[in-house]
ZAKOL-409477 format. One record per residue (C-alpha): residue number from 1; residue in three letters; x, y, z. Coordinates in steps of 0.5 Angstrom, whole numbers, padded with zeros to 4 digits, always signed. Each point is the difference from the previous one (the first is absolute). Example, Ala and Ser with C-alpha at 12.3 -4.5 7.8 and 13.67 -1.06 7.14 Angstrom:
// ZAKOL-409477
REC  num  residuo  px  py  pz
REC  1  ala  +0025  -0009  +0016
REC  2  ser  +0002  +0007  -0002
END
This chain:
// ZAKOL-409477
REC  num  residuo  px  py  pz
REC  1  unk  -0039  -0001  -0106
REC  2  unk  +0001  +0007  +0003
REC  3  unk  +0000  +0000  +0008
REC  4  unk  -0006  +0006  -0002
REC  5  unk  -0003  -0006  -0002
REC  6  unk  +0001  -0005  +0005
REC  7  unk  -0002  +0005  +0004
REC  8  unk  -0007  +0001  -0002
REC  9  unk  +0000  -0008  -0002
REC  10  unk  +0000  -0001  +0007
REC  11  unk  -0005  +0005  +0002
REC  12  unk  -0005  -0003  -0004
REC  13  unk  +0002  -0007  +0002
REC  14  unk  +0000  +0003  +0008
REC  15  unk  -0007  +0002  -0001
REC  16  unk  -0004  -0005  -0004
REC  17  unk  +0003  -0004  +0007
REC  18  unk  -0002  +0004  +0005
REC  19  unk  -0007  +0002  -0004
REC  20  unk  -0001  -0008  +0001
REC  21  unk  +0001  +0000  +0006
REC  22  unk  -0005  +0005  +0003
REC  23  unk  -0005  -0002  +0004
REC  24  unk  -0007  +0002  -0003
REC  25  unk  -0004  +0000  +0006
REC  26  unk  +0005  +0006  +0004
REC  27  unk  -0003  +0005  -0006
REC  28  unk  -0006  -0002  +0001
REC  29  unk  +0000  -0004  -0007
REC  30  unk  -0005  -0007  -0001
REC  31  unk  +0004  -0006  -0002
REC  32  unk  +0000  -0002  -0007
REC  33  unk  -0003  -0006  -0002
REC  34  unk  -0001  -0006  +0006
REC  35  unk  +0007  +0000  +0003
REC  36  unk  +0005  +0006  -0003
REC  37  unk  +0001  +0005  +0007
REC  38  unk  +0006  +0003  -0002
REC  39  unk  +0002  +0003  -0006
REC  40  unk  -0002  +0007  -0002
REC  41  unk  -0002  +0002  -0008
REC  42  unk  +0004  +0006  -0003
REC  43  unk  -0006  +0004  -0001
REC  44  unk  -0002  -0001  +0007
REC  45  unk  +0007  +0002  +0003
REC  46  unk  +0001  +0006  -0005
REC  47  unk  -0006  +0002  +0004
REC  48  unk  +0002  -0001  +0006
REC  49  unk  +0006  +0004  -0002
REC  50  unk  -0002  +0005  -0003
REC  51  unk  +0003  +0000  -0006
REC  52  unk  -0003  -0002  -0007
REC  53  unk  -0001  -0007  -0003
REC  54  unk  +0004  +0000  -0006
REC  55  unk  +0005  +0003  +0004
REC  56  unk  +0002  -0005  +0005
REC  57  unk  -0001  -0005  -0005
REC  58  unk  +0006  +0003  -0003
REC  59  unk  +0003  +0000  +0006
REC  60  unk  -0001  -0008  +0000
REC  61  unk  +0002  +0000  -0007
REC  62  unk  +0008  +0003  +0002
REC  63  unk  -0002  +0006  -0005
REC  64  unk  +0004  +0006  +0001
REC  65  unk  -0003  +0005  +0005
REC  66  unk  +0002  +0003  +0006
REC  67  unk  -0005  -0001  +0006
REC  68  unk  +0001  +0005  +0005
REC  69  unk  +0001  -0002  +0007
REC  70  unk  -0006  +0002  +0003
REC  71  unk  -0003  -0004  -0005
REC  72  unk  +0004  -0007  +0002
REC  73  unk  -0001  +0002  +0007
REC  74  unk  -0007  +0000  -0001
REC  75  unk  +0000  -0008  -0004
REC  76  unk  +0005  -0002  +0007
REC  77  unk  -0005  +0003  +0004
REC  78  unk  -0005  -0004  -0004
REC  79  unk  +0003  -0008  +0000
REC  80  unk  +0002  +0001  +0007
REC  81  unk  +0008  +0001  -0002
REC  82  unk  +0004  -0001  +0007
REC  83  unk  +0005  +0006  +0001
REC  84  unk  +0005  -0004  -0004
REC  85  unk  -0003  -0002  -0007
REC  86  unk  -0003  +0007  +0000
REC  87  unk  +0007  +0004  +0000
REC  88  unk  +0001  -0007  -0006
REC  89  unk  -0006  +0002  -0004
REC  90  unk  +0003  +0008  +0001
REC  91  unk  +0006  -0003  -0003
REC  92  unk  -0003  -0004  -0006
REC  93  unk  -0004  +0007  -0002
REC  94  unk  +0008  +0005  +0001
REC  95  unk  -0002  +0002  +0007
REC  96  unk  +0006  -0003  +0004
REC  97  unk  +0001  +0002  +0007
REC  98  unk  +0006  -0002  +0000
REC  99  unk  +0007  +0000  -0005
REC  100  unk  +0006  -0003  +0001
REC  101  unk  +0006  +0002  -0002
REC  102  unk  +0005  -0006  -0003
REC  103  unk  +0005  +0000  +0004
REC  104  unk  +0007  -0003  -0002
REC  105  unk  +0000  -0006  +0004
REC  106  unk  +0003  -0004  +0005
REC  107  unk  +0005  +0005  +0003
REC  108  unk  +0005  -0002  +0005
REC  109  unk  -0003  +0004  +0006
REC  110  unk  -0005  -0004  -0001
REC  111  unk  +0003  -0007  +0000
REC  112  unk  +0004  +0002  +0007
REC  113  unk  -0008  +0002  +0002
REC  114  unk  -0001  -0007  -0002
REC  115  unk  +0006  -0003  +0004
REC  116  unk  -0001  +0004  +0007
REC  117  unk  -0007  -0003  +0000
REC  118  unk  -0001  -0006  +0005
REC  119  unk  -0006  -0003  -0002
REC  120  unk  -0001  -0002  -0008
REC  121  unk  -0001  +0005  -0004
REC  122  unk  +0000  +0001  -0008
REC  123  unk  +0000  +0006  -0006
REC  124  unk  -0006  -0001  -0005
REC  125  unk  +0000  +0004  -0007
REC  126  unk  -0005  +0003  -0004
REC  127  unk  -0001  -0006  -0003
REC  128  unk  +0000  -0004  +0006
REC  129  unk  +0008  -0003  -0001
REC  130  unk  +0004  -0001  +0006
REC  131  unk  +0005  +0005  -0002
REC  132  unk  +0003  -0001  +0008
REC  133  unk  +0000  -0005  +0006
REC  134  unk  +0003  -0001  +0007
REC  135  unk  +0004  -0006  +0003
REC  136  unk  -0007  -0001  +0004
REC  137  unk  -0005  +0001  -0005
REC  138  unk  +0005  -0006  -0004
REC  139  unk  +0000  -0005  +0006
REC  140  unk  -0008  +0000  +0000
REC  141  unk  +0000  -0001  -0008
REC  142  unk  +0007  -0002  -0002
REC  143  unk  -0001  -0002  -0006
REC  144  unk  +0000  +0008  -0002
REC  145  unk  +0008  +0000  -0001
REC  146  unk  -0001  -0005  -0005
REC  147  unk  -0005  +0002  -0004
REC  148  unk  +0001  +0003  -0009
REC  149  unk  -0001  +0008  +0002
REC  150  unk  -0007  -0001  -0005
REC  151  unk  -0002  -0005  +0005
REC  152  unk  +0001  +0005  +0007
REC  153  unk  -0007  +0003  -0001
REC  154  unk  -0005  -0001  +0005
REC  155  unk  -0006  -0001  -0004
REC  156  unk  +0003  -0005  -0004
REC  157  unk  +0003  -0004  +0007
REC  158  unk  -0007  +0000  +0003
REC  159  unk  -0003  -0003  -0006
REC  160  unk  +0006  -0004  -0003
REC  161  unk  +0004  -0002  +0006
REC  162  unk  -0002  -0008  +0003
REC  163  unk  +0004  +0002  +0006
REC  164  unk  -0001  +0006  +0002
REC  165  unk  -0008  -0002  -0001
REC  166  unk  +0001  -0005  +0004
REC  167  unk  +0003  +0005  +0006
REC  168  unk  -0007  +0004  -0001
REC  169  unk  -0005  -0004  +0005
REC  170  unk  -0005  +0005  -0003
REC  171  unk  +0001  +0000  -0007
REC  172  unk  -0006  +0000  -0003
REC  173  unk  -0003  +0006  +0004
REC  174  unk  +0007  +0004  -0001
REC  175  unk  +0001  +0000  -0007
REC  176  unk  -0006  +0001  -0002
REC  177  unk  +0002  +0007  +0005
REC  178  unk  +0006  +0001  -0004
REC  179  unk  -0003  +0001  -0006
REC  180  unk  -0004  +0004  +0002
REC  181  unk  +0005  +0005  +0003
REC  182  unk  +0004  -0001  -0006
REC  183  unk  -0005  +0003  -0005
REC  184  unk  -0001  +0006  +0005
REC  185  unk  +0007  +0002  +0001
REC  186  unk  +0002  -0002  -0007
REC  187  unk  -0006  +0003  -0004
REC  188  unk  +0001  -0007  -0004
REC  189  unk  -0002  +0003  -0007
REC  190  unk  +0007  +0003  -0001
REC  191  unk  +0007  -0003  -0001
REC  192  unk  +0004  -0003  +0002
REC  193  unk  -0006  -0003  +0004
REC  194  unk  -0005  -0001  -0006
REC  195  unk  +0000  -0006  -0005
REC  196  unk  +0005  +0001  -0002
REC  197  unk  +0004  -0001  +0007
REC  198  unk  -0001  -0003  +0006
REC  199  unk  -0007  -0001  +0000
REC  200  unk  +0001  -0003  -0007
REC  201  unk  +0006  -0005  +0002
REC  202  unk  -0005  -0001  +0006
REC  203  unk  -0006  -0002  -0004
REC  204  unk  +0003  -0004  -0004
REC  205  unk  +0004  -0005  +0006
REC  206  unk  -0007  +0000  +0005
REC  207  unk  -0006  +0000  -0003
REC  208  unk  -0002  +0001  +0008
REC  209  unk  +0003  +0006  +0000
REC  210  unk  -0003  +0002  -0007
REC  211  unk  -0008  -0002  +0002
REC  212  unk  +0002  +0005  +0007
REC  213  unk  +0003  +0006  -0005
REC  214  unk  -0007  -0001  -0004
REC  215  unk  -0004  +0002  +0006
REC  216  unk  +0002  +0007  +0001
REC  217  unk  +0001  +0000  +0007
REC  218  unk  +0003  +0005  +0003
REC  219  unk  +0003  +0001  +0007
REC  220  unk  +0004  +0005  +0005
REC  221  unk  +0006  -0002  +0004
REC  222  unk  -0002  -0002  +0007
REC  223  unk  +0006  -0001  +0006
REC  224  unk  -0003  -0007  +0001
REC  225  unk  +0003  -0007  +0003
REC  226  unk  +0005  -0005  -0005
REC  227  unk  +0000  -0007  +0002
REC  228  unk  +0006  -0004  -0004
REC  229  unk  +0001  -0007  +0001
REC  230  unk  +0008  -0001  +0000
REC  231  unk  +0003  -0007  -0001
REC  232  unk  +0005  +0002  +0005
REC  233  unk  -0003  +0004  +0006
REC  234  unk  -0008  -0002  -0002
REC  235  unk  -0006  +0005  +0001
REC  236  unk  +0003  +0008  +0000
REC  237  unk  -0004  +0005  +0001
REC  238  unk  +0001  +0008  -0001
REC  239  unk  -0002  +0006  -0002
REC  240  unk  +0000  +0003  -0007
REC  241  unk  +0001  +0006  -0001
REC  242  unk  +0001  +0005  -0005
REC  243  unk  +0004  +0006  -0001
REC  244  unk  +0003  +0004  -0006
REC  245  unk  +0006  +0003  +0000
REC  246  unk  +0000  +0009  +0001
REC  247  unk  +0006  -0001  -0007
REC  248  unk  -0004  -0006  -0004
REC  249  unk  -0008  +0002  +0000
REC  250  unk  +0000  -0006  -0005
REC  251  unk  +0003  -0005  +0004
REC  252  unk  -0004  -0004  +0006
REC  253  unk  +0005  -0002  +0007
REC  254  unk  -0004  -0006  +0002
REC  255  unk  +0002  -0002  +0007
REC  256  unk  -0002  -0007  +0005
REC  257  unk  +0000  +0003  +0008
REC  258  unk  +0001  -0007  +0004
REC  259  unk  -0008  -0001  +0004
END
C-alpha cells in the first residue's frame, strides 16, 4: 500500500471516528433510539456540510478525491475539532501546514548542544528514535547507554520499558498524551511511522498501546510538569520543553529544566 493510500485510509478512518463522536444535541439533532446522544448519520453531516451525500461517503470510504481545505474546515468546524486535530485533518486531506525537511541527523554541533546542557536533555528523530542524549539525561534514565539502537525510541520505551513505567507516577494519564502527540507530529499513516514501522513493532509488544492508537486521539504539545520516580534521588520534577533545531526541522530537542 502507497502512502496516498494510507493517507486517504486515515481520513476515512478519522472521520468515521469523530462523526462518532459528535454530540447531536449541539446541531439541534434528537437522539436516536432511547439512548444514542452522540453520533451523527453521514447524510446528516453531508448536510450539515454542504456537500453531497455520495461524496462524503466517498470520503469515508478512502476513494481517491481531493477535498478542498474549506471543505475540511467546514467538517472541523462541524465535529468541534480543537486547533491541533484540524491542522491533522487538513494533513490526512493534502493540505499540510507545515513540511519538514529531512535533515541528516545527529551532527556534531548538535552533540556539544547536548553536552553544554546542565539539566537532561535528549534528540528525537522522526520516528521518535533517540538519536542523542546528554550525561543528565543518562543519569535520570541510565539504561539509555545500554540499550539496542532499535530499542532507543521513545514510544517503544513508554510502552515496553517495566523500568522506566515504574519512573512515571502518572503513566496512565501521560502515555496516553504520548500517543497523542505522536500521531500529530508524525502524521502516523506514513513510514517509517506506519504499520510497518514503529507503530507495528508497537502494537505488536502492548496491546495497551494498540487500543489507545485505535482511538485516533490527537494532541498538541503543551510545556507542562514531568514527575519521575528515580530509584536513586526519588521524586524529580521538571519542566518539559520542546525545541526543534534552526538546521534539523525534522529533529525535536527535549529538554528537562529542574523545577
Amino acid at each position: 500500500m502507497d502512502a496516498e493510500q494510507r493517507r486517504r485510509d486515515e481520513l476515512a478512518a478519522f472521520l468515521k471516528d469523530r462523526r462518532a463522536r459528535a454530540d447531536r444535541s449541539a446541531h439541534g439533532l434528537p437522539a436516536v433510539g432511547r439512548s444514542r446522544l452522540r453520533g451523527l448519520r453521514r447524510e446528516e453531516v453531508a448536510t450539515l456540510a454542504g456537500v453531497s451525500v455520495t461524496w462524503y461517503t466517498w470520503l469515508e470510504q478512502a476513494r481517491d478525491i481531493n477535498p478542498s481545505r474549506q471543505v475540511l474546515v467546514s467538517l472541523a468546524r462541524l465535529f468541534r475539532l480543537t486547533p491541533v486535530e484540524s491542522t491533522y485533518l487538513l494533513s490526512l486531506g493534502g493540505h499540510r501546514e507545515i513540511v519538514r525537511e529531512a535533515s541528516v541527523g545527529m551532527t556534531p554541533a548538535l552533540q556539544r548542544l547536548l553536552d553544554a546542557l546542565g539539566f537532561p536533555a535528549f534528540l528525537l528523530g522522526s520516528d521518535w528514535s533517540i538519536i542523542g542524549w546528554n550525561e543528565a539525561y543518562a543519569q535520570l534514565y541510565p539504561r539509555i547507554a545500554s540499550l539496542d539502537k532499535e530499542d532507543r525510541n521513545l514510544l517503544w520505551l513508554v510502552f515496553t520499558d517495566a523500568t522506566l513505567r515504574e519512573m512515571l507516577p502518572d503513566w496512565e494519564e501521560q502515555s496516553r498524551s504520548f500517543v497523542g502527540s505522536f500521531r500529530a507530529e508524525t502524521h502516523g499513516w506514513l513510514n517509517p511511522a506506519g504499520d510497518s514501522g514503529i507503530v507495528g513493532r508497537v502494537s505488536a509488544a502492548s496491546p495497551e498501546f494498540a487500543a489507545i492508537w485505535k482511538q485516533r486521539d490527537v494532541a498538541g504539545f503543551r510545556t507542562g510538569e514531568r514527575i519521575f520516580r528515580h530509584p536513586v534521588k526519588g521524586v524529580t520534577r521538571y519542566e518539559q520543553h520542546n525545541l526543534v533545531p534552526a538546521e534539523a526541522s525534522d529533529l525535536t530537542l527535549l529538554c528537562y529544566t529542574p523545577v
